[in-house]
C-alpha positions as CSV (number, residue, x, y, z in Angstrom):
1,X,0.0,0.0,0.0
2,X,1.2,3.5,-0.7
3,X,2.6,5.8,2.2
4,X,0.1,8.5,1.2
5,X,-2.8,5.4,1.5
6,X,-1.7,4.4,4.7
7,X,-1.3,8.4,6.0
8,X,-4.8,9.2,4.6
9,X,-6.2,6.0,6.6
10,X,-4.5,6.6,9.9
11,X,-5.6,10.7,9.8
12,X,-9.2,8.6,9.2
13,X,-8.6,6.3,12.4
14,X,-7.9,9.4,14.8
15,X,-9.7,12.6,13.1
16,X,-11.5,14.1,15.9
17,X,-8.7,12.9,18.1
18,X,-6.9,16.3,17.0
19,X,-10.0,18.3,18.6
20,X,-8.3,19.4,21.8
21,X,-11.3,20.5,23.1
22,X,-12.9,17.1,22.8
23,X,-13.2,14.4,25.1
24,X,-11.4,11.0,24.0
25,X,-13.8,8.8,25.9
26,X,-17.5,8.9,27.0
27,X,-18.3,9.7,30.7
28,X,-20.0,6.8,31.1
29,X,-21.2,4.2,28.5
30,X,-23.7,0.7,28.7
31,X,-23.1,-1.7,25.9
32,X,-25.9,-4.5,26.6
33,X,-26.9,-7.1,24.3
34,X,-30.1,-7.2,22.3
35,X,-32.3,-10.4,22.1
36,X,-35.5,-8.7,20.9
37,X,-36.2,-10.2,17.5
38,X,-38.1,-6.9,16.3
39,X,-35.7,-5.9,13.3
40,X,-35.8,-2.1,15.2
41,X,-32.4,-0.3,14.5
42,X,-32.1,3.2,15.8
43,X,-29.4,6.0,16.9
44,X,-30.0,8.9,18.3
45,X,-27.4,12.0,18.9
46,X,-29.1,14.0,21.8
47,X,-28.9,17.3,23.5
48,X,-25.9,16.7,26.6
49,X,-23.3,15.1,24.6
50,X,-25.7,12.0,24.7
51,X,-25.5,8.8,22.1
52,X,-28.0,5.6,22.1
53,X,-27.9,3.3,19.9
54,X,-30.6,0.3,19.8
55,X,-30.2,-3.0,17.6
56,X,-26.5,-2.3,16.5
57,X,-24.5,-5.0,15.2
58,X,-20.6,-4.3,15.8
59,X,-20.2,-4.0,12.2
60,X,-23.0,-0.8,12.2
61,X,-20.9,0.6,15.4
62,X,-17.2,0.1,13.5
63,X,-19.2,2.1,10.4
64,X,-20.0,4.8,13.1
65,X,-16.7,5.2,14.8
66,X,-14.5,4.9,11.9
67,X,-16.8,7.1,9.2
68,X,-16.6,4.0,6.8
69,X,-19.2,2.0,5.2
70,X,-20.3,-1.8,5.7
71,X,-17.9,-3.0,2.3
72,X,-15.0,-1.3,3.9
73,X,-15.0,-3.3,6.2
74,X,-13.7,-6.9,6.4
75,X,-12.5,-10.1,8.9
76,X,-14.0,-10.8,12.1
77,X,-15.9,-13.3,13.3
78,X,-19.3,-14.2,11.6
79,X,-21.6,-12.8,15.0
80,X,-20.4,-9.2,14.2
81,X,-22.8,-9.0,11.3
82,X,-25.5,-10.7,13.4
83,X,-25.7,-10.2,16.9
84,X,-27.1,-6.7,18.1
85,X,-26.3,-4.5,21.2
86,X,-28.0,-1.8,22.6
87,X,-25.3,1.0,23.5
88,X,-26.0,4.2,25.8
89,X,-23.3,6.6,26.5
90,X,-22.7,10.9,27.7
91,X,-20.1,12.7,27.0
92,X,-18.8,15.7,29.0
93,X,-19.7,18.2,26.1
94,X,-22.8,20.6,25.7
95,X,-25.0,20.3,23.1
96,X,-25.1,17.3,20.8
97,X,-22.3,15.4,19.4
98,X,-20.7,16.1,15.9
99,X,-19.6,12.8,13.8
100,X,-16.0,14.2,14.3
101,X,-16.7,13.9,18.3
102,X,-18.2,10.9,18.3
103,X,-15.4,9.1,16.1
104,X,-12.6,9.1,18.7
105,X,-15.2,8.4,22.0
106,X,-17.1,5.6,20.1
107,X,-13.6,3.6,19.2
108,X,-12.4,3.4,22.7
109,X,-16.0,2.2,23.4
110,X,-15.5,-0.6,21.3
111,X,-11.9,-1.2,22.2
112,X,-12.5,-1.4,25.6
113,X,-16.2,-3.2,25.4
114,X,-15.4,-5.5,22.2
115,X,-11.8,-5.7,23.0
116,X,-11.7,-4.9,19.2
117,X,-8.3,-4.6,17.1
118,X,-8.0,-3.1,13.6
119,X,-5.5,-2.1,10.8
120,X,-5.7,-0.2,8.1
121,X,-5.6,-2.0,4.4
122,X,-6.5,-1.1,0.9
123,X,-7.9,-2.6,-2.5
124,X,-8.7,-1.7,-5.8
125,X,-12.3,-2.0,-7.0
126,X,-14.7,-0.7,-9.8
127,X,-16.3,2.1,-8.6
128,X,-16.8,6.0,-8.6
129,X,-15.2,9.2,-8.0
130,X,-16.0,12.2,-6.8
131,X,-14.9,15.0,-9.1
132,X,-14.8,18.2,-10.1
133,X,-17.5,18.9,-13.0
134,X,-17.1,21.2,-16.2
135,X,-17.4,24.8,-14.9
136,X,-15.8,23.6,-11.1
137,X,-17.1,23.0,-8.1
138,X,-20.4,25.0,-7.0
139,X,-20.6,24.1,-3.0
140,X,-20.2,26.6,-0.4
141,X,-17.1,26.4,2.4
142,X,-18.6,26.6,5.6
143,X,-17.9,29.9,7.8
144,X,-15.2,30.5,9.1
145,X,-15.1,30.2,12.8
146,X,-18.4,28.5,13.2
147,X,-18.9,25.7,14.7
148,X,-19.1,22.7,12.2
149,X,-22.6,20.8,12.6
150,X,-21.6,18.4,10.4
151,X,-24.8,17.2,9.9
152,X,-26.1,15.5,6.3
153,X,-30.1,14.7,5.3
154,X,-30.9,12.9,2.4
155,X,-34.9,12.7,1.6
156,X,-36.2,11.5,-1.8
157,X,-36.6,15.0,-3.3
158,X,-33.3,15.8,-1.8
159,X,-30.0,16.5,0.2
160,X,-28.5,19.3,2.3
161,X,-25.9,19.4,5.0
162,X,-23.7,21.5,7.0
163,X,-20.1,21.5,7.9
164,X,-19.1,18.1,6.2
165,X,-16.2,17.0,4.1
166,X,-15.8,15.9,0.7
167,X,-14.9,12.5,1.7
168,X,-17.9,12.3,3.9
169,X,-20.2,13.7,1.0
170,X,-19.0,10.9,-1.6
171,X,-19.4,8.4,1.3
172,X,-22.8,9.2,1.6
173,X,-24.4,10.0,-1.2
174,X,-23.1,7.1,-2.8
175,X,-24.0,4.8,0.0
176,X,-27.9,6.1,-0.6
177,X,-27.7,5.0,-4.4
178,X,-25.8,1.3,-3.2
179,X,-23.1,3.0,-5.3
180,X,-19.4,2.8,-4.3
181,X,-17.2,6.3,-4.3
182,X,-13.9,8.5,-3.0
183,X,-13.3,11.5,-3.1
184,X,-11.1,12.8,-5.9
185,X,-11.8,16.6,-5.8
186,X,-8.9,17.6,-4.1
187,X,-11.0,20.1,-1.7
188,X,-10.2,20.3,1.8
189,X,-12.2,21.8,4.6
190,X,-15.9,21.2,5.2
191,X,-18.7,22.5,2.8
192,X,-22.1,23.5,3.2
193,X,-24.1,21.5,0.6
194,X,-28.1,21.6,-0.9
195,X,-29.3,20.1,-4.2
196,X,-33.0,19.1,-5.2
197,X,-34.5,16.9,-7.8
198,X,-37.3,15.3,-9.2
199,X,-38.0,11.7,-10.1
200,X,-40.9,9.4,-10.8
201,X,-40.4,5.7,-10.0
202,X,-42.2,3.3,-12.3
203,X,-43.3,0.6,-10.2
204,X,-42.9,-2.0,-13.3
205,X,-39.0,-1.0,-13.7
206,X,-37.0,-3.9,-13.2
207,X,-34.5,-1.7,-11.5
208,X,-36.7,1.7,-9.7
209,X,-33.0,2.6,-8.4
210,X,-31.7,3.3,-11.6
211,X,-33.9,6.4,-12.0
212,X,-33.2,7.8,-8.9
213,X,-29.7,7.4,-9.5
214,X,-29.9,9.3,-12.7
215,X,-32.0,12.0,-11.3
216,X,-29.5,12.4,-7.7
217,X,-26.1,12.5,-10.0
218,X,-27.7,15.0,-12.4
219,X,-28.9,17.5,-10.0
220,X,-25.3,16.9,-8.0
221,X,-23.9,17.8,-11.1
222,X,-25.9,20.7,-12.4
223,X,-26.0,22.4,-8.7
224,X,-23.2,21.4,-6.9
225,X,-20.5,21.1,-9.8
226,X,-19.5,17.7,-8.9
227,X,-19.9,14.7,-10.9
228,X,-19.2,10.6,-9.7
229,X,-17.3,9.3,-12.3
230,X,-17.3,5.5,-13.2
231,X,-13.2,4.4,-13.2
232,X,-11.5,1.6,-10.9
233,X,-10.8,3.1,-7.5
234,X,-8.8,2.4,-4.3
235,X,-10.5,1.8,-1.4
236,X,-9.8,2.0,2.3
237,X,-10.4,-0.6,4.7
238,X,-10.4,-1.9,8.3
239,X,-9.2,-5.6,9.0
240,X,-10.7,-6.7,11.8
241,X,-8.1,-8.7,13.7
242,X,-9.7,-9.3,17.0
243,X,-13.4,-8.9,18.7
244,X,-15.1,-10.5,21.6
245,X,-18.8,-10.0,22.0
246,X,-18.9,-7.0,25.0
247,X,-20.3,-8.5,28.4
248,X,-23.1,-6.0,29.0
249,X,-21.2,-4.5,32.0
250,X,-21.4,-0.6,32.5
251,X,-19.3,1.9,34.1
């Protein structure tokens, strides 16, 4: 793997770790398995520096804590994709949590609770990426000085968020179309992004995705200057090289 793959992983790994002014761990955290065959998966980011997360397998955690997506990662026992957790947890921060907080508090979670071990890796994959189209980028930087929110919302006439990064944007746009994508722009910083479209799914397509796909990629495109272009890309990935399911214990 190249040094500037590994480098770009490992700033990944501890991103928020660089906030000074954030906390590296949770206050207090419960990790407590799930048995309730009800299918309900939900997270919520609340007011108090609060995170709960209900029905959670470790993989949906790892995607969480690391900002990756479920084909990044790979390894690990076969229960990781099946068993679910319920996880409760405050932080010692006002207000609710950014992804870049959460990142660095939610991996010593699982390293502590899952006694979980990862390394960075790589692999080349068709895919899409993220770059510049004809006429340059159209997205906004966010203000200087103010407080990223880093928040994204995706709904099925359209997408907006607020004090996110590139990489994050291909991440999860593309993971809404089941698409694969990096980010190839070359812009740094976080962005304030909005784009709308319209679309009509015909129930008797074989594929109804398709026209959504076609409808999200035109209007990122014409309004945001950015365009996901089809080539063979390089992927980064966690191995997973240890886990153990956590205990349920709290402290």
């Amino acid at each position: 793997m190249r040094n500037s793959s590994r480098l770009a992983l490992t700033s990944l790994l501890v991103g928020a770790a660089a906030l000074a002014q954030t906390p590296q761990t949770f206050e207090v955290a419960s990790v407590k398995p799930n048995t309730l065959d009800d299918r309900i998966v939900t997270v919520n980011i609340g007011p108090g520096g609060r995170f709960a997360a209900r029905g959670y397998t470790l993989v949906l955690l790892i995607q969480r804590a690391y900002g990756v997506m479920d084909w990044n990662v790979t390894g690990g026992p076969g229960w990781i994709r099946t068993d679910r957790f319920d996880v409760t947890a405050k932080a010692s921060i006002p207000g609710n949590l950014t992804e870049r907080q959460l990142r660095p508090m939610l991996q010593a979670l699982l390293a502590n609770r899952f006694k979980l071990k990862v390394h960075p890796s790589s692999e080349e994959m068709p895919g899409y990426g993220l770059v510049a189209a004809k006429g340059g980028p159209k997205v906004k930087p966010s203000a200087d000085g103010e407080e990223h929110s880093d928040t994204f919302r995706y709904m099925s006439t359209g997408l907006s968020g607020q004090g996110i990064s590139m990489a994050d944007f291909a991440r999860y746009v593309a993971g809404k179309l089941g698409l694969v994508a990096v980010d190839e722009t070359g812009l740094s910083g976080f962005y304030d992004v909005k784009a709308d479209w319209k679309v009509e799914i015909d129930p008797a397509d074989p594929d109804p995705r398709a026209a959504m796909r076609t409808a999200v990629l035109a209007a990122v495109q014409d309004q945001l200057g950015l365009k996901f272009a089809a080539k063979k890309i390089t992927i980064r990935t966690l191995v997973i090289d240890h886990a153990e399911k956590a205990s349920g214990l709290e402290n």
